[in-house]
C-alpha positions in Angstrom: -24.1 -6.1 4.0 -22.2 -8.0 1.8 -21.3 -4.6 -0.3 -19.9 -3.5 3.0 -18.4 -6.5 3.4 -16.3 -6.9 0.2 -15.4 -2.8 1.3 -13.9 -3.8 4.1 -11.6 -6.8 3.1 -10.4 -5.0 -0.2 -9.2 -1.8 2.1 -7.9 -4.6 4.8 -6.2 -5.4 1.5 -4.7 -2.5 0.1 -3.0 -1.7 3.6 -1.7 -4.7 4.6 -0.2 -5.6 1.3 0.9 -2.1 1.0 2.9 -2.5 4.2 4.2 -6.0 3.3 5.9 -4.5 0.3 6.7 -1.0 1.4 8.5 -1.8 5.1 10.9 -4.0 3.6 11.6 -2.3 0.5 12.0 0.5 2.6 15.1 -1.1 4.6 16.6 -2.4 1.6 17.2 0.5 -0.1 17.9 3.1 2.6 19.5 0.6 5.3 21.3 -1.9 3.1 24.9 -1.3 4.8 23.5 -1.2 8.2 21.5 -4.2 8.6 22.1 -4.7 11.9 21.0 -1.4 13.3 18.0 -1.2 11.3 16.8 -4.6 12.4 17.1 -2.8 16.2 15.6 0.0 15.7 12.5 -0.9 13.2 12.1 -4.0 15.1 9.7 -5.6 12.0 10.6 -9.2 11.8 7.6 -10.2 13.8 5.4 -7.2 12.3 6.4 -8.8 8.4 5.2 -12.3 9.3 1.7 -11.0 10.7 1.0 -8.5 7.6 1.8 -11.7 5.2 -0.6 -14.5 7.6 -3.1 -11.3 7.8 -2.7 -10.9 4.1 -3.3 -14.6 3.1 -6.3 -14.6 6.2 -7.9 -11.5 4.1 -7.2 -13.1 0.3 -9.1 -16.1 1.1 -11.9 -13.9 2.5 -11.7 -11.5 -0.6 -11.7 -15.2 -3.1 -15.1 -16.3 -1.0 -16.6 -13.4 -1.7 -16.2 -13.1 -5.0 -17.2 -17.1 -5.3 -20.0 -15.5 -4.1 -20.9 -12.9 -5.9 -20.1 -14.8 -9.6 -22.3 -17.5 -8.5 -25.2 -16.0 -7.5 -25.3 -17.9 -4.2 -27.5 -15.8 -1.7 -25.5 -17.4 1.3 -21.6 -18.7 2.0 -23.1 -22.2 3.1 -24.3 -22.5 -0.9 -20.8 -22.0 -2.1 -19.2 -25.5 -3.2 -15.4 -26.9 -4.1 -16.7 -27.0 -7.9 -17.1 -23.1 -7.5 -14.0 -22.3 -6.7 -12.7 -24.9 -9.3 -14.4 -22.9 -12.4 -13.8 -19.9 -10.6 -9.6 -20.1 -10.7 -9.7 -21.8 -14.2 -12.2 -19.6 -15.9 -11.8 -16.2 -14.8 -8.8 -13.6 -14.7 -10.1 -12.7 -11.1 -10.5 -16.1 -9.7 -6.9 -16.8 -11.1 -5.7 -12.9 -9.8 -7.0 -14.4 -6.1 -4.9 -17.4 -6.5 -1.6 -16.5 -7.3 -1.8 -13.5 -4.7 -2.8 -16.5 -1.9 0.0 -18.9 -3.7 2.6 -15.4 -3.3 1.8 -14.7 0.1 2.2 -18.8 1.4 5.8 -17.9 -0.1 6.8 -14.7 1.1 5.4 -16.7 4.8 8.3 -19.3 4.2 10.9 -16.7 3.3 10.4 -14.9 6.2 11.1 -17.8 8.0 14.6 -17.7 7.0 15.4 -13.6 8.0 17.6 -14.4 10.8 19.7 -17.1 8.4 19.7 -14.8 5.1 18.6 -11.6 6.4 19.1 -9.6 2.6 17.6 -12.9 0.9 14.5 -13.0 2.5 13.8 -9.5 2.2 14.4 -8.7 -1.4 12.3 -12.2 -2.0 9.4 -10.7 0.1 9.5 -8.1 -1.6 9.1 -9.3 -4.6 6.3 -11.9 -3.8 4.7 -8.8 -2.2 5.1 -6.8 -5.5 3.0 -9.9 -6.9 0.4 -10.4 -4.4 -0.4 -6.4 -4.1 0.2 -6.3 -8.3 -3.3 -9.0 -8.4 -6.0 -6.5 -6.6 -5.9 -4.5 -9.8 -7.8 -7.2 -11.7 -10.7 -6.2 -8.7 -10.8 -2.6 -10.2 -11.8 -0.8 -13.1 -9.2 -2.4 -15.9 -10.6 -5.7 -15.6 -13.6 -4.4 -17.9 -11.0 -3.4 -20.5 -10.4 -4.9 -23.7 -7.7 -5.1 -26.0 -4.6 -2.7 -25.5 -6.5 -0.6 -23.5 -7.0 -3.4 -20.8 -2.9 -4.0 -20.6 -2.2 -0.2 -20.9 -5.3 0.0 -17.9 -3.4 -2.8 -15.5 0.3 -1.5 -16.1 -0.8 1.6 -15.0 -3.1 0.7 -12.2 0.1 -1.9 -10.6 2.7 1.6 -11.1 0.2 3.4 -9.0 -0.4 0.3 -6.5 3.3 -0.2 -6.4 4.5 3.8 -5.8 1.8 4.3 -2.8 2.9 1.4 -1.5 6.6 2.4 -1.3 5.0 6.0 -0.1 3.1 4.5 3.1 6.1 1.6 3.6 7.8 4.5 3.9 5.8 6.2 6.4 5.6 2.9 8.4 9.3 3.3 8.6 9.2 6.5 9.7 6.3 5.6 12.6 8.7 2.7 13.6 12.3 4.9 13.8 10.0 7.3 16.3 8.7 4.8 18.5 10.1 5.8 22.6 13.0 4.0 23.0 15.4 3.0 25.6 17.6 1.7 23.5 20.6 3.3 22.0 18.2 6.9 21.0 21.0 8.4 19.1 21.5 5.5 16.6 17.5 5.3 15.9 17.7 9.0 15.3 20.4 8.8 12.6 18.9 5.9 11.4 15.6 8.2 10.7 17.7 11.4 9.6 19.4 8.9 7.4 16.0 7.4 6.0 14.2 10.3 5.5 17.3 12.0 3.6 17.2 8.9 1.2 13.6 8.8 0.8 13.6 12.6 -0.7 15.0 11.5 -4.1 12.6 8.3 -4.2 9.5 10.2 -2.8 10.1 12.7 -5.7 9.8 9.8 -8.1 6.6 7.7 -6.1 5.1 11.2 -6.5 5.5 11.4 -10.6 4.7 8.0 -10.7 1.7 8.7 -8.9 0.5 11.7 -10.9 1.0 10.3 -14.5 -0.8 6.9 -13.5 -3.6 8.6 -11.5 -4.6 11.0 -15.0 -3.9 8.4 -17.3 -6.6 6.3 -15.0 -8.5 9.1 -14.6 -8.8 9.2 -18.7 -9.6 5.0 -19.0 -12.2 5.5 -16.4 -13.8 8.8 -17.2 -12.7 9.7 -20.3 -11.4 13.5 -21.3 -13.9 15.1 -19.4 -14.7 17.1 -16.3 -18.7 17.1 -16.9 -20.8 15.8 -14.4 -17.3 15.2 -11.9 -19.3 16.6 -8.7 -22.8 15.6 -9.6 -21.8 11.3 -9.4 -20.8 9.9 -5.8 -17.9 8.2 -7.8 -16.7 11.9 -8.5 -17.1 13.1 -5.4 -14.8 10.3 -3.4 -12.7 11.1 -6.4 -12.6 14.8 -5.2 -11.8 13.9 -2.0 -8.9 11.5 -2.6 -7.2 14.7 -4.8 -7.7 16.7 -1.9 -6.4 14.3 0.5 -3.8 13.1 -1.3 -2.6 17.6 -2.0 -2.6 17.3 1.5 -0.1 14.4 2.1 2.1 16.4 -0.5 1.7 19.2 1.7 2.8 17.4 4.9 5.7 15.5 2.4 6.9 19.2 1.6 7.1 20.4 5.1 9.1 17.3 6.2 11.7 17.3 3.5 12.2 21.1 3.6 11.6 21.9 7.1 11.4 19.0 9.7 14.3 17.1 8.4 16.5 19.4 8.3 15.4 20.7 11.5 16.2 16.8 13.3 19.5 17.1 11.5 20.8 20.2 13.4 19.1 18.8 16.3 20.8 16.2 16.4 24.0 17.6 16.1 23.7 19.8 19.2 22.2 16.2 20.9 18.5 17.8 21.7 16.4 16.3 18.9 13.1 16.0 21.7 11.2 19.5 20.0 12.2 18.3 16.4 10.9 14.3 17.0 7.3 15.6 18.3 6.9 18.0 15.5 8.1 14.7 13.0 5.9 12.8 14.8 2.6 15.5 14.7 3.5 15.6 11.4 3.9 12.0 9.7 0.5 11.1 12.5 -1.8 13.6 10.3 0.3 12.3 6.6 -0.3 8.2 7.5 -4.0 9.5 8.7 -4.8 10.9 5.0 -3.0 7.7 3.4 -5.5 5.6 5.4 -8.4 7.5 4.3 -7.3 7.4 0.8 -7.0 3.5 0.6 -10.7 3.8 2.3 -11.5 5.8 -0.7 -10.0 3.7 -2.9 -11.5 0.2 -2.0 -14.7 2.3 -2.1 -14.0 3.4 -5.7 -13.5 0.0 -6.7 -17.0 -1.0 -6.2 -18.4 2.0 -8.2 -19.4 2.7 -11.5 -18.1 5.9 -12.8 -21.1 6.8 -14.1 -23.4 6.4 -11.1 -25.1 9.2 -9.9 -25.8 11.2 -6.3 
């Protein structure tokens, strides 16, 4: 149960504090001259300060757990102050835990201020964020490292937390712009020809980011080798997240090459309905494989490499 358990929190995990950095690095860098109109049309203010309280919620629930687990304790009513105490001080996990809890209290207060210094608070989330998502890779894999291997491991583990993160704050972006409106409907839609135009040059980059991280983890955790890929369950979720994630690039392709440019002459002859439902089909079935990945992900976690079928 408690396998499950610690499943569950560290996917929780990867999606809210994937969102918490993604949405508003999102606006920042496509909708930093129009402020005001992004703030009607994504609407997030209230959507931020829930992610970072769930966030915090879900990092004390990850640190119990692992109190757990390093002591030995066969029930949560066993676990005492003392063992949280060692746990913080004595171990780069424990400490990991910490600073992400001590990051998200933070980016809690700076959102407080958005509607005084709008800018401020978001470039500060989003650097707290960048911390507090930057500690779940001492839960992976690297943490066993050594040596330069162990700081070549994490660097590349927080590029590929950081780049999927800016990929799905993306899509959240994207699922907020096509919300039904009765607000001003011709704004929201240039907002979201005018984000998903910006987000081509940057999704190029998350998905090179993603690639190069993803083999160079693929060759600290497996080593050079495709032997025995199909016949461990770790290889087999690892199967599946390639295919899912060929599949997202798929869906990226078609809305950079096709859909976009479709909403853009749409909107020009002011009929963008057809072209907003096939955005819409399309991003629904792209944010469904991202969620399935960061399942597969926070399932990996938990695995040895070398376990078999």
């Amino acid at each position: 149960m408690t396998d499950w358990l610690n499943v569950g929190v560290r996917f929780a995990l990867y999606v809210d504090l994937m969102l918490l950095f993604g949405l508003p690095l999102f606006a920042l860098y496509n909708f930093r001259h129009e402020q005001r109109l992004a703030k009607e049309a994504l609407r997030f203010d209230s959507l931020m300060v829930g992610l970072a309280s769930l966030g915090l919620l879900l990092s004390v629930c990850s640190m119990v757990l692992l109190a757990k687990s390093m002591s030995g304790a066969s029930h949560f009513i066993e676990l005492k102050q003392h063992i949280f105490g060692m746990m913080i001080t004595g171990t780069d996990a424990g400490l990991a835990c910490a600073v992400r809890i001590g990051a998200l209290f933070l980016s809690i207060l700076c959102l407080a201020l958005m509607r005084r210094w709008r800018l401020a608070s978001l470039g500060l989330t989003v650097g707290l964020s960048a911390i507090a998502l930057a500690t779940l890779a001492w839960s992976g894999h690297g943490a066993m490292d050594e040596g330069t291997r162990r700081y070549v491991h994490f660097t590349a583990d927080i590029l590929h937390l950081l780049a999927a993160a800016g990929w799905i704050g993306a899509l959240a972006a994207f699922a907020l712009l096509l919300r039904p409106s009765k607000r001003d409907s011709y704004n929201q839609m240039r907002l979201l020809s005018h984000g998903l135009s910006g987000f081509a040059v940057i999704g190029t980059i998350i998905v090179i980011i993603l690639a190069i991280t993803g083999i160079v983890n693929y060759l600290l955790i497996v080593g050079p080798t495709l032997a025995g890929i199909v016949s461990s369950f770790y290889g087999v979720l690892l199967l599946i997240k390639l295919g899912l994630f060929a599949a997202m690039l798929g869906l990226a392709a078609a809305n950079r090459f096709h859909l976009s440019p479709l909403l853009e002459r749409a909107i020009a002859h002011g009929d963008h309905g057809s072209a907003v439902a096939s955005l819409r089909k399309s991003l629904i079935f792209e944010a469904s494989a991202a969620v399935l990945i960061l399942a597969v992900v926070a399932w990996l976690g938990t695995l040895s490499p070398s376990g078999s079928m």
